[in-house]
C-alpha positions as CSV (number, residue, x, y, z in Angstrom):
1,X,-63.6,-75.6,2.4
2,X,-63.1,-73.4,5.3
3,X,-59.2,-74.4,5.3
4,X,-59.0,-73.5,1.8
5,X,-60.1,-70.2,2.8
6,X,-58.3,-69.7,5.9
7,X,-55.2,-70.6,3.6
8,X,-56.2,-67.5,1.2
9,X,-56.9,-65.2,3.6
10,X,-53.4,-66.2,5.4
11,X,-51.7,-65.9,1.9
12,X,-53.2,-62.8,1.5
13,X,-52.2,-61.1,4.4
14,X,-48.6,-62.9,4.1
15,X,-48.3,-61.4,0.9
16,X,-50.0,-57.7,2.5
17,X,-47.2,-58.2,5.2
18,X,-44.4,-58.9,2.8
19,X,-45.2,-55.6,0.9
20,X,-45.4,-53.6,3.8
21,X,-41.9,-54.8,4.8
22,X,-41.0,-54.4,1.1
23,X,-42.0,-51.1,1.4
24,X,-40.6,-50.2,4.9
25,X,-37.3,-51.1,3.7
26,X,-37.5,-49.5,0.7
27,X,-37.8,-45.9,2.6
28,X,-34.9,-47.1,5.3
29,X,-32.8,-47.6,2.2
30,X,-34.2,-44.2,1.1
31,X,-34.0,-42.4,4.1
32,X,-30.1,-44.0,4.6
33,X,-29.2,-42.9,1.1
34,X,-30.6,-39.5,1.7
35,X,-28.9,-39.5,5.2
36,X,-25.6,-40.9,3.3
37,X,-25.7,-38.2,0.3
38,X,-26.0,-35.6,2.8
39,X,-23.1,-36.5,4.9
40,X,-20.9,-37.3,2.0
41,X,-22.3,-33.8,0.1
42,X,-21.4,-32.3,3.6
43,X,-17.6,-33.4,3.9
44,X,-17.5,-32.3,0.4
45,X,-18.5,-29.1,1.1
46,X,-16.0,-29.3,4.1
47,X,-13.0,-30.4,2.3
48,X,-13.8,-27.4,-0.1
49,X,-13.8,-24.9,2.4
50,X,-10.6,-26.4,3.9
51,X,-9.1,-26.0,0.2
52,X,-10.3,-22.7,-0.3
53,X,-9.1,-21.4,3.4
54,X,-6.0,-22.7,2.6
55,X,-5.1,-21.1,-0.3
56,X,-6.5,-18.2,0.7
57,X,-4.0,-17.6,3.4
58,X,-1.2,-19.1,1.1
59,X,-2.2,-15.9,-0.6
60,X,-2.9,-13.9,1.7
61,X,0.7,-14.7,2.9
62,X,2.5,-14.5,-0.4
63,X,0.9,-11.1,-1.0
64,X,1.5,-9.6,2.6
65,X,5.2,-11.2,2.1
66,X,5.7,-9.3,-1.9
67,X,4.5,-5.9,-0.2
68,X,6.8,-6.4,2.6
69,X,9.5,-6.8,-0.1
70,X,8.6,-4.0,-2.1
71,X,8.3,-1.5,0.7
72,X,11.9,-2.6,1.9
73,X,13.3,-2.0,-1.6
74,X,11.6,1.5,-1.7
75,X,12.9,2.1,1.9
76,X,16.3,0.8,0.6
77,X,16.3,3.4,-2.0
78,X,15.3,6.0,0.0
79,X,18.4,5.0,2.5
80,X,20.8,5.8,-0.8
81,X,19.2,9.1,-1.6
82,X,19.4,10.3,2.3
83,X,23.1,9.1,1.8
84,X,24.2,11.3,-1.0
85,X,22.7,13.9,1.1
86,X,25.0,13.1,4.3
87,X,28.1,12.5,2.3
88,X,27.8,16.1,0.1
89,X,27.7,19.0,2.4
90,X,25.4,20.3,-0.8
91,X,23.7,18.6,-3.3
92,X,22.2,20.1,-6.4
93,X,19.9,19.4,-8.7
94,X,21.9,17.7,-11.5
95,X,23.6,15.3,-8.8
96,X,19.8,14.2,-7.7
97,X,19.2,13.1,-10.9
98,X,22.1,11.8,-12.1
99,X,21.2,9.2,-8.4
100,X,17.9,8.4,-9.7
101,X,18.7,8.0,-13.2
102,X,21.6,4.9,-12.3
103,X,18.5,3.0,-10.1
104,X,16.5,2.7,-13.1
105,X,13.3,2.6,-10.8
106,X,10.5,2.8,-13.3
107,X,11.6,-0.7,-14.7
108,X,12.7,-2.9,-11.6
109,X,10.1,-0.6,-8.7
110,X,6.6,-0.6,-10.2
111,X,4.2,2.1,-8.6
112,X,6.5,5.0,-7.6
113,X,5.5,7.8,-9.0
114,X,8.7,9.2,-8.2
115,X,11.1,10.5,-5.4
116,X,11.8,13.8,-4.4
117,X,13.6,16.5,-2.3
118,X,11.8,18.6,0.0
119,X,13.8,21.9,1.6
120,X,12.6,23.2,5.0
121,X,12.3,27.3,5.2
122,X,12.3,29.8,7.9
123,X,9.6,32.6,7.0
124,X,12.3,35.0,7.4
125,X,14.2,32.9,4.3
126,X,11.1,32.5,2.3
127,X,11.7,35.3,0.0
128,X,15.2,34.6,-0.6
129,X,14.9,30.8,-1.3
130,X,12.4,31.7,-3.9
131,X,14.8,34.2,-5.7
132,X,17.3,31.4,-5.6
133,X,15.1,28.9,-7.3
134,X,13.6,31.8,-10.1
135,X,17.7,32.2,-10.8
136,X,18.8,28.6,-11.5
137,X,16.2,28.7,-14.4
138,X,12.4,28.3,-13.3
139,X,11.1,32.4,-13.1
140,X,7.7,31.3,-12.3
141,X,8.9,28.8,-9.5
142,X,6.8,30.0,-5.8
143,X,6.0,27.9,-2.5
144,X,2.6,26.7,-2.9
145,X,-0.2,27.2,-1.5
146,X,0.5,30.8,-0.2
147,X,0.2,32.2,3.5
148,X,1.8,33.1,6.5
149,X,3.0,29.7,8.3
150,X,5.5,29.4,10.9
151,X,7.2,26.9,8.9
152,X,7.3,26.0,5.0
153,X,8.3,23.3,3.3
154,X,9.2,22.9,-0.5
155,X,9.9,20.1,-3.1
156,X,12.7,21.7,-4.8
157,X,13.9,18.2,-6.1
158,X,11.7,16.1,-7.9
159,X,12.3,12.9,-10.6
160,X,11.6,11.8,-13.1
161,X,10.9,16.4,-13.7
162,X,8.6,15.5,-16.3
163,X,5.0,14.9,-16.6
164,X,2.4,15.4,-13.5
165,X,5.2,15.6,-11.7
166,X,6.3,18.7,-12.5
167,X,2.9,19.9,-10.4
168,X,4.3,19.3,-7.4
169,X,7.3,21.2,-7.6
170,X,6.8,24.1,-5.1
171,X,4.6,22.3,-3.3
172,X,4.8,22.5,0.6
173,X,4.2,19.2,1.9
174,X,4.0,20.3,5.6
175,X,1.1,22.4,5.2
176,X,-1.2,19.1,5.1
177,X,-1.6,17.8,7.9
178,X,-1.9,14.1,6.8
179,X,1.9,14.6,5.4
180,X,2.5,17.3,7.9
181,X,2.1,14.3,10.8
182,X,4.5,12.2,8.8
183,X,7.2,14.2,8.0
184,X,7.5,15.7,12.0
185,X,7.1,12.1,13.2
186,X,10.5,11.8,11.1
187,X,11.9,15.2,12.3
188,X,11.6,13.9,15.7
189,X,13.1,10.0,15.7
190,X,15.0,10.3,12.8
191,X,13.5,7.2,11.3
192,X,11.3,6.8,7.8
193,X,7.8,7.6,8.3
194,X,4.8,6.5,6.2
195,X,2.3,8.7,5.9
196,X,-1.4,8.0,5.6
197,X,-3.1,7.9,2.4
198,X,-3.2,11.0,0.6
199,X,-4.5,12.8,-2.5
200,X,-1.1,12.9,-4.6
201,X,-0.2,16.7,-5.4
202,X,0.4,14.9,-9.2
203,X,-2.9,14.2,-10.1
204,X,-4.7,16.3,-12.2
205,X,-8.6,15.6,-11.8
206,X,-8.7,12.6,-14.2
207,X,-8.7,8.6,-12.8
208,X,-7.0,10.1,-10.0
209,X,-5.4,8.2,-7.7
210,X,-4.8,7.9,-4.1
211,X,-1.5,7.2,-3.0
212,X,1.0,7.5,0.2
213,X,4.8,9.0,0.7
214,X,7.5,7.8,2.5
215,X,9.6,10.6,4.6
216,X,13.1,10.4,5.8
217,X,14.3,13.3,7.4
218,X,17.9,14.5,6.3
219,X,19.8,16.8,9.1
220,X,22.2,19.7,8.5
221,X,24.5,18.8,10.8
222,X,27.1,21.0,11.0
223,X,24.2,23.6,11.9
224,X,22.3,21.2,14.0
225,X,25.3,21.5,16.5
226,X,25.2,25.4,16.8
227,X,21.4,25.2,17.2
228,X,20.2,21.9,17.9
229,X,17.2,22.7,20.7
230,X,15.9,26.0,18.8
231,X,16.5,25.8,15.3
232,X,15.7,22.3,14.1
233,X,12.6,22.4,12.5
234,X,14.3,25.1,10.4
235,X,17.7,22.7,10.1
236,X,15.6,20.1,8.0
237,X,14.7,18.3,4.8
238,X,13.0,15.8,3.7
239,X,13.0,13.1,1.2
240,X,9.6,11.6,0.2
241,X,8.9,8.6,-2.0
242,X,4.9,8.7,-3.4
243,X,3.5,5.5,-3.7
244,X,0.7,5.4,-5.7
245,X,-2.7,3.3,-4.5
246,X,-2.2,0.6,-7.7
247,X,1.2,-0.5,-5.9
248,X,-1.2,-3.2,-4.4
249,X,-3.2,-4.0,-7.1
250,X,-0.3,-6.1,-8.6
251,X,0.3,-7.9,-4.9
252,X,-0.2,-11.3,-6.3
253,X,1.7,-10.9,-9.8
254,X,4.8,-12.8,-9.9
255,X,7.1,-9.8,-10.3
256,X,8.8,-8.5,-7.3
């Protein structure tokens, strides 16, 4: 009798024993499942990242490459248009847009707003540069803003002459200083200049738009070499090329 129950109770805490260690291995398995999901959920997550990082500076690249490209073409452009300037001892208005009209920049340059001319002026030739322009057909032409300065600056060339642009005609560039900065750093090394971002003189107080110009300054040089050390702030033009801020917002289209 008492084996009988000494082999129950022994059975009985076998089979105890056999569902604890049932139950112990079920919660290793669950704990190494849990363990494994996270790991694999983890490199996952990695690989992802990775993925992502890499495009990201595929794109990153491919946009910082299609600016590059762009601003070279618009500094290209700008390199014709200073040539004209150094071939003709004068160039006149019909002759700057008969030069922008055969590089058909609206259609293969997106975001230029446009390129233009701008004459550097004595104080002492204010007056009579402003007769000039008022007799080759604009009467209300004037250099904008007024005031004394000791030197003014004025778009006298601008294309396409249509639109918003036609607000900036007059206007002195070098009395902002944002443009001002760009256009002497030019003056003084002779190279293109970009200036920092500016409110365009075309925009009229509706969605208006931010933008930036690049200068080239174009030297009189058959005066520069009476007057080189004294006069040459008065000896100069500029060219300018306003970029307007949506220029980027196409970075990634495949256009160039």
């Amino acid at each position: 009798m008492w084996s009988e129950i000494w082999n129950i109770s022994s059975m009985n805490a076998l089979g105890k024993s056999s569902h604890a260690i049932q139950f112990l291995l079920a919660v290793v398995v669950f704990v190494l499942g849990l363990g494994s999901t996270a790991v694999i959920y983890q490199i996952i997550v990695n690989s992802v990242h990775e993925r992502e990082q890499v495009y990201f500076e595929f794109r990153a690249r491919e946009a910082v490459e299609r600016i590059k490209s762009r601003m070279a073409a618009y500094q290209q452009v700008l390199r014709g248009t200073a040539g004209i300037f150094n071939i003709y001892k004068i160039v006149d208005r019909h002759q700057f847009r008969d030069y922008y009209e055969r590089q058909a920049l609206e259609r293969y340059l997106p975001g230029i707003q446009g390129i233009g001319f701008a004459k550097a002026i004595h104080p002492l030739e204010l007056q009579v540069h402003i007769e000039q322009i008022r007799a080759e057909g604009f009467p209300s032409y004037s250099v904008l803003p007024e005031g004394q300065r000791d030197l003014y600056s004025s778009i006298i060339y601008l294309e396409p002459f249509s639109g918003r642009n036609l607000r900036a005609f007059g206007y002195d560039m070098y009395s902002e200083p944002v443009r001002r900065f760009a256009m002497q750093r030019s003056m003084d090394t002779g190279e293109m200049m970009l200036s920092g971002w500016v409110r365009l003189q075309q925009e009229v107080g509706v969605h208006e738009q931010t933008g930036f110009l690049i200068y080239q300054a174009v030297y009189d040089k058959a005066q520069l070499q009476l007057a080189f050390a004294a006069q040459v702030a008065c000896r100069i033009a500029h060219l300018n090329r306003p970029l307007a801020h949506h220029l980027f917002e196409g970075r990634s289209s495949s256009k160039p």
